[in-house]
MMTF fields as JSON, N, C-alpha, C and O atoms, coordinates in Angstrom:
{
  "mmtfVersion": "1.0.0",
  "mmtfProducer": "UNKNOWN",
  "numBonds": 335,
  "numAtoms": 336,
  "numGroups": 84,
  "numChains": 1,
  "numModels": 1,
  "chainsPerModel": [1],
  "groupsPerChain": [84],
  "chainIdList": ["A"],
  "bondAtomList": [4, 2, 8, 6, 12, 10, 16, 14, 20, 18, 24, 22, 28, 26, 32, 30, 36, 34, 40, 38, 44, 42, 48, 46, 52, 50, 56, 54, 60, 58, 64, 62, 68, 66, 72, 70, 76, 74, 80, 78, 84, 82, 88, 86, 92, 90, 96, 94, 100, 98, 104, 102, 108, 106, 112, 110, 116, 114, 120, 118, 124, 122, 128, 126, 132, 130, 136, 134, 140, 138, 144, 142, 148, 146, 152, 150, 156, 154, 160, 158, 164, 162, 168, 166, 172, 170, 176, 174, 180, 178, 184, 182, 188, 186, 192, 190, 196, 194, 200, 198, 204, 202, 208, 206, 212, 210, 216, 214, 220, 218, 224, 222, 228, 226, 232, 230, 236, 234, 240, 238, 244, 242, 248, 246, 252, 250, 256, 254, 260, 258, 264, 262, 268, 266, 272, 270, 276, 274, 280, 278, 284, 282, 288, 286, 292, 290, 296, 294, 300, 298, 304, 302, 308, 306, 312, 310, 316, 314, 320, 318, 324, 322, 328, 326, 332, 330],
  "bondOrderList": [1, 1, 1, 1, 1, 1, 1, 1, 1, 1, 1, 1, 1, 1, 1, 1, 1, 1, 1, 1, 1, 1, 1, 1, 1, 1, 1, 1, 1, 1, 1, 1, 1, 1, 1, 1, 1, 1, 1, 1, 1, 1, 1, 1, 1, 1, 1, 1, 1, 1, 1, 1, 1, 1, 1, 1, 1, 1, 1, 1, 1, 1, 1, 1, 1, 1, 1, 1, 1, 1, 1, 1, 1, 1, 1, 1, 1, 1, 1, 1, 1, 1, 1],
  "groupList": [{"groupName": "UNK", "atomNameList": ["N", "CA", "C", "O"], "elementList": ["N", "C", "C", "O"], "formalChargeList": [0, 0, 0, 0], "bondAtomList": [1, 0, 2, 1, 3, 2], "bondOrderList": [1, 1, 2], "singleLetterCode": "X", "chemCompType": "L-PEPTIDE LINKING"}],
  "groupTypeList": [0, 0, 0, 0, 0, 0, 0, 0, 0, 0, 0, 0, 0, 0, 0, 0, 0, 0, 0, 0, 0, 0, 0, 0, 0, 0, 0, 0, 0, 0, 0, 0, 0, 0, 0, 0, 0, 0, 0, 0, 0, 0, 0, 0, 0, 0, 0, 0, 0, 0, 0, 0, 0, 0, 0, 0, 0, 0, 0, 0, 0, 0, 0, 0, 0, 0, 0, 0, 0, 0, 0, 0, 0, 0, 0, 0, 0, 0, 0, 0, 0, 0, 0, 0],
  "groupIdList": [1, 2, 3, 4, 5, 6, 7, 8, 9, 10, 11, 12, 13, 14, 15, 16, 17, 18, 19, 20, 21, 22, 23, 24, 25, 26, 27, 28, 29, 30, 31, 32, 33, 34, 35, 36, 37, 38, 39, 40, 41, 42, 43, 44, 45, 46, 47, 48, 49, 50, 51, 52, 53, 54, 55, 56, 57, 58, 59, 60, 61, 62, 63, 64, 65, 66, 67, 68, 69, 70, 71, 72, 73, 74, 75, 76, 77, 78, 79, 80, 81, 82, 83, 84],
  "secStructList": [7, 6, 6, 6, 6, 6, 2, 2, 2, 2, 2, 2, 2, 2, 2, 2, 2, 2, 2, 2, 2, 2, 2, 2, 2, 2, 7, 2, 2, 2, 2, 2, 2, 2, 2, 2, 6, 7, 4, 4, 4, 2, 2, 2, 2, 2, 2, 2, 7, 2, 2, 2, 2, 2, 2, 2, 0, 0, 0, 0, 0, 2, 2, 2, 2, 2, 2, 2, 2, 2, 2, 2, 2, 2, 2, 2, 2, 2, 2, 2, 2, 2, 2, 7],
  "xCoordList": [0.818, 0.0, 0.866, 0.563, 1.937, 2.882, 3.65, 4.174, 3.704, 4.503, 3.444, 3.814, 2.231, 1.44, 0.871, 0.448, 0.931, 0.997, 2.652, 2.931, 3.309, 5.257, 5.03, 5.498, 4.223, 4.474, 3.164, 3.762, 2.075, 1.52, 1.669, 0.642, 2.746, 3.409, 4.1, 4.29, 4.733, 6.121, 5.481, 6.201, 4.615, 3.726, 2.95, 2.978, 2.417, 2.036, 3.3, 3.112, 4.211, 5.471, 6.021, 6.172, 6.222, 6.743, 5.96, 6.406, 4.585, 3.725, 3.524, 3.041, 3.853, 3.654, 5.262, 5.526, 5.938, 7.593, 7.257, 7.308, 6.831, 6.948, 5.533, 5.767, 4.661, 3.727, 4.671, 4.768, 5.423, 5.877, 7.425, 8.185, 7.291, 8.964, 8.365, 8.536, 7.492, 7.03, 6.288, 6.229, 5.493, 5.168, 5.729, 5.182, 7.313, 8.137, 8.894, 9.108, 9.076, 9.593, 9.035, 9.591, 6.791, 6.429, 6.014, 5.772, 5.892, 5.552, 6.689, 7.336, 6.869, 7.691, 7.791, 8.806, 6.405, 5.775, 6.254, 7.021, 5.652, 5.885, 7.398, 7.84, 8.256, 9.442, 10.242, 11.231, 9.692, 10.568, 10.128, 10.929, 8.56, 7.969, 9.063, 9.301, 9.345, 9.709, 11.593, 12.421, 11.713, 13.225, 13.425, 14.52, 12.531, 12.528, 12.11, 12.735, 11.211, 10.817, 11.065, 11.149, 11.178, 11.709, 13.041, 14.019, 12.74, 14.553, 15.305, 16.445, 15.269, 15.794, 16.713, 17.599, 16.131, 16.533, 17.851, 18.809, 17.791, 18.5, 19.78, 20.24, 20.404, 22.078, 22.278, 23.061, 21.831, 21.964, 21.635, 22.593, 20.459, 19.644, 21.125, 21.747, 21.714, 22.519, 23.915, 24.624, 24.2, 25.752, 25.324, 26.185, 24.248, 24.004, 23.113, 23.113, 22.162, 21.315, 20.18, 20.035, 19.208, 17.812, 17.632, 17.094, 17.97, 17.537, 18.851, 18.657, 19.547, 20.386, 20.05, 20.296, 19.605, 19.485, 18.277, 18.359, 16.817, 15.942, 16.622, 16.487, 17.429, 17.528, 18.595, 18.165, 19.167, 19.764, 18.889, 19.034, 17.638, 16.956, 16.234, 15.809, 15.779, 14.862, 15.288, 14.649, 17.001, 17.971, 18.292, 18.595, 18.442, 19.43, 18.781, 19.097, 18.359, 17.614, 15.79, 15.353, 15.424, 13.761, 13.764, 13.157, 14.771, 14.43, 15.329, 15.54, 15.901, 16.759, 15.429, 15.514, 14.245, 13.403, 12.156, 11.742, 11.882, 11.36, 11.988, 11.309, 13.543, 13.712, 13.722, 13.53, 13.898, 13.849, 12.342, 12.024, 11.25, 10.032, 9.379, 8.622, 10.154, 10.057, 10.704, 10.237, 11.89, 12.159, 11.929, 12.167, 11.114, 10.247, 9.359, 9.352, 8.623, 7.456, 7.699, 6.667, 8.931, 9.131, 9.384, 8.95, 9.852, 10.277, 8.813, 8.679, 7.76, 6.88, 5.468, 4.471, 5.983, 5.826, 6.045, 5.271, 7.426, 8.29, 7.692, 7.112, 7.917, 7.367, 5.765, 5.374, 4.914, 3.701, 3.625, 3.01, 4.253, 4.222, 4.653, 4.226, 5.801, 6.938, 5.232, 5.051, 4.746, 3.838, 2.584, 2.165, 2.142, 0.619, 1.269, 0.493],
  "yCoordList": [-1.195, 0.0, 1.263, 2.151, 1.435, 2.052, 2.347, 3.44, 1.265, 1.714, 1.804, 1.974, 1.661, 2.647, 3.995, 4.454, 4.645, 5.885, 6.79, 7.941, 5.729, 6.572, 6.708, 7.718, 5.637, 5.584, 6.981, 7.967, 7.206, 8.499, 9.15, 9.62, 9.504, 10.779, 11.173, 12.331, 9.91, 10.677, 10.898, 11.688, 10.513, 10.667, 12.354, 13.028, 12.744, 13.527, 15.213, 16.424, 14.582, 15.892, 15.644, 16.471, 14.577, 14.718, 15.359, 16.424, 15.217, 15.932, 17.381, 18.19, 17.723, 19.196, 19.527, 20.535, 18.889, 19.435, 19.916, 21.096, 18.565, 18.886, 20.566, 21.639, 20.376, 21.513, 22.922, 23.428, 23.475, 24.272, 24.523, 25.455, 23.63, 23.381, 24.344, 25.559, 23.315, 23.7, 25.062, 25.52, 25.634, 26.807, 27.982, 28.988, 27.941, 28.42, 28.754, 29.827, 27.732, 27.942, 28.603, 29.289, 28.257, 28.963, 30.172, 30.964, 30.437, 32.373, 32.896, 32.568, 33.968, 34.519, 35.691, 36.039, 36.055, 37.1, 36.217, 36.576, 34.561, 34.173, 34.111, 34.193, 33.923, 33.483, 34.721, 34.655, 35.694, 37.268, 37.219, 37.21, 37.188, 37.436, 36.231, 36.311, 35.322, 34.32, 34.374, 33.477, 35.403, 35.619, 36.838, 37.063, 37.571, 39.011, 38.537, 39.037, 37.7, 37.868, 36.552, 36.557, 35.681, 34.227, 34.244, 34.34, 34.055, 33.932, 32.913, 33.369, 31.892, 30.934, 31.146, 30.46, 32.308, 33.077, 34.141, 34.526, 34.395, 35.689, 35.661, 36.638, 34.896, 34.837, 34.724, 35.57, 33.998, 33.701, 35.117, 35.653, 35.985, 37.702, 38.394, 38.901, 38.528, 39.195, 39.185, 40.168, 37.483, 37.559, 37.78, 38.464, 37.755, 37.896, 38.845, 39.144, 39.417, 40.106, 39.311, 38.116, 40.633, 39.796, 39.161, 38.064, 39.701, 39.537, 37.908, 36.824, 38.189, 36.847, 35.909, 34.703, 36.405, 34.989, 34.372, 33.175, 35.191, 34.536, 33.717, 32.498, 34.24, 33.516, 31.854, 30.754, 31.842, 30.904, 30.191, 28.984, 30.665, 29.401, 29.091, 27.949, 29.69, 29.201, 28.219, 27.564, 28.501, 27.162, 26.317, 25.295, 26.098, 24.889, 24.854, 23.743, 25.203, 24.95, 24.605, 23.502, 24.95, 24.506, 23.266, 22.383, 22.886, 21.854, 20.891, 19.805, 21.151, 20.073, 19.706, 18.784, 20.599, 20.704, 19.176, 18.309, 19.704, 19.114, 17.102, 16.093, 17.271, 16.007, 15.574, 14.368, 15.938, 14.999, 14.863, 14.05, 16.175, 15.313, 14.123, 13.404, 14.098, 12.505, 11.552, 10.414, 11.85, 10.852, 10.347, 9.152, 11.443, 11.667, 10.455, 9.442, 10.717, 9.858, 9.049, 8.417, 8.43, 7.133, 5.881, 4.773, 6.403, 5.804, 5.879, 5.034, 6.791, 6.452, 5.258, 4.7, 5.317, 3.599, 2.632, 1.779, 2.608, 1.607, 1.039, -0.047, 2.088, 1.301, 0.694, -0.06, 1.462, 1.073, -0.394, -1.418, -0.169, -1.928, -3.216, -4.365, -2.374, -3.246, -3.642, -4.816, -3.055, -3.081, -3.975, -4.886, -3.815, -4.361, -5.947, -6.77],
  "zCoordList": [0.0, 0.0, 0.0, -0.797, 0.835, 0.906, -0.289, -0.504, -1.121, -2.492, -3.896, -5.057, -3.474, -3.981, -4.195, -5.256, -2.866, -2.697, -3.131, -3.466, -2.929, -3.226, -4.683, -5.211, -5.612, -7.002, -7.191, -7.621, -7.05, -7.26, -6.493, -6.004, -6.018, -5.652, -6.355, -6.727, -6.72, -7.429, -9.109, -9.719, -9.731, -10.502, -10.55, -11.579, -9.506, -9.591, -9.032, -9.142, -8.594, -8.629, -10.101, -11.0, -10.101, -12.483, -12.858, -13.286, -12.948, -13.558, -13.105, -13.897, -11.936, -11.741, -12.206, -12.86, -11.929, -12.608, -14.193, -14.54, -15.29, -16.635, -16.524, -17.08, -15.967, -16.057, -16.409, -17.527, -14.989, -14.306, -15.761, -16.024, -16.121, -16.549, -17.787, -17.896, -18.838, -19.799, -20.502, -21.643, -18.512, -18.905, -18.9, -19.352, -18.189, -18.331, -20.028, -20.593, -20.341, -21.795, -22.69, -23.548, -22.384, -23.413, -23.167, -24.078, -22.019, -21.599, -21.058, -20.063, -22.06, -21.986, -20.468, -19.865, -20.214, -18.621, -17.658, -16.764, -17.855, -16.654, -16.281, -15.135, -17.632, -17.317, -16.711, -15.979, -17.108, -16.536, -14.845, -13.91, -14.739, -13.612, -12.07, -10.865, -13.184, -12.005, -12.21, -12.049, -12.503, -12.385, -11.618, -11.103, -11.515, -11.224, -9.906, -8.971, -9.613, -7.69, -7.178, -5.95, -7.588, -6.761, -6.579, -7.321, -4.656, -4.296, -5.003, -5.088, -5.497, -5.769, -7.19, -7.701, -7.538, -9.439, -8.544, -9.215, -7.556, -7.003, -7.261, -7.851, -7.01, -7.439, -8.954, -9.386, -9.749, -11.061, -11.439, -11.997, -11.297, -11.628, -10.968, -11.902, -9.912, -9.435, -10.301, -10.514, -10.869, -11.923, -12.681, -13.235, -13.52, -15.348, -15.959, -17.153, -14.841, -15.025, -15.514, -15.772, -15.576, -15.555, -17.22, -17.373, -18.028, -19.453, -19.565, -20.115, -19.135, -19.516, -18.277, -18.298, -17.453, -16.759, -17.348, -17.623, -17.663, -18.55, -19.529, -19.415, -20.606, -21.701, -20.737, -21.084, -20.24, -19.483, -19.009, -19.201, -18.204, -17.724, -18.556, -18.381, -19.632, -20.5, -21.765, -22.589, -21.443, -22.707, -21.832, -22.446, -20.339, -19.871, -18.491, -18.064, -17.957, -16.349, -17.012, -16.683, -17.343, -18.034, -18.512, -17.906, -20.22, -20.365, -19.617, -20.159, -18.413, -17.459, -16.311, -15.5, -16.43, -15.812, -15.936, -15.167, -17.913, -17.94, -17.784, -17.594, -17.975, -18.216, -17.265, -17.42, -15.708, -14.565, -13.871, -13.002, -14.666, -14.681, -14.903, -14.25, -16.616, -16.924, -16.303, -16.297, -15.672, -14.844, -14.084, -13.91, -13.008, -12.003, -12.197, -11.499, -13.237, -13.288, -13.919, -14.146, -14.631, -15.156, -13.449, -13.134, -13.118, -11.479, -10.637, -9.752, -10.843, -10.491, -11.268, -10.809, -12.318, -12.942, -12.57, -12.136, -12.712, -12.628, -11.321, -11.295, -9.877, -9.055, -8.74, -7.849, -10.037, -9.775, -10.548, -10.249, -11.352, -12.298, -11.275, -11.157, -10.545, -9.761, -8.266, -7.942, -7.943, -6.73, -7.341, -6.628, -8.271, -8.703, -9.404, -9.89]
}
């Protein structure tokens, strides 16, 4: 039961990862908005500035985003196949 619930979990954080990842790449507002006020953008906004740190997360931190979504939720397969 226990590794039923681990496998849709981890199912449903892949899936909010590829969401989050993806809507990043394609809006361009959100992608400024979430460089400009999330601490987590602050050091990267502080060395490169804001216009290059966008173009940076939007070539190599996004789609690194989306790929450990899929990974995310390939492992949450795996263990649902592995459980049933």
């Amino acid at each position: 039961m226990e590794d039923l619930m681990y496998s849709i979990l981890l199912i449903g954080i892949g899936s909010f990862n590829i969401y989050y990842s993806s809507k990043f790449i394609r809006d361009s507002k959100y992608a400024r908005k979430y460089v400009e006020t999330m601490p987590k953008a602050w050091l990267i906004r502080k060395i490169f500035g804001v216009n290059k740190a966008i173009k940076m997360t939007r070539k190599f931190f996004a789609p690194l985003g989306l790929v450990m979504g899929v990974i995310i939720i390939l492992m949450g397969l795996i263990l649902l196949i592995i459980t049933i």
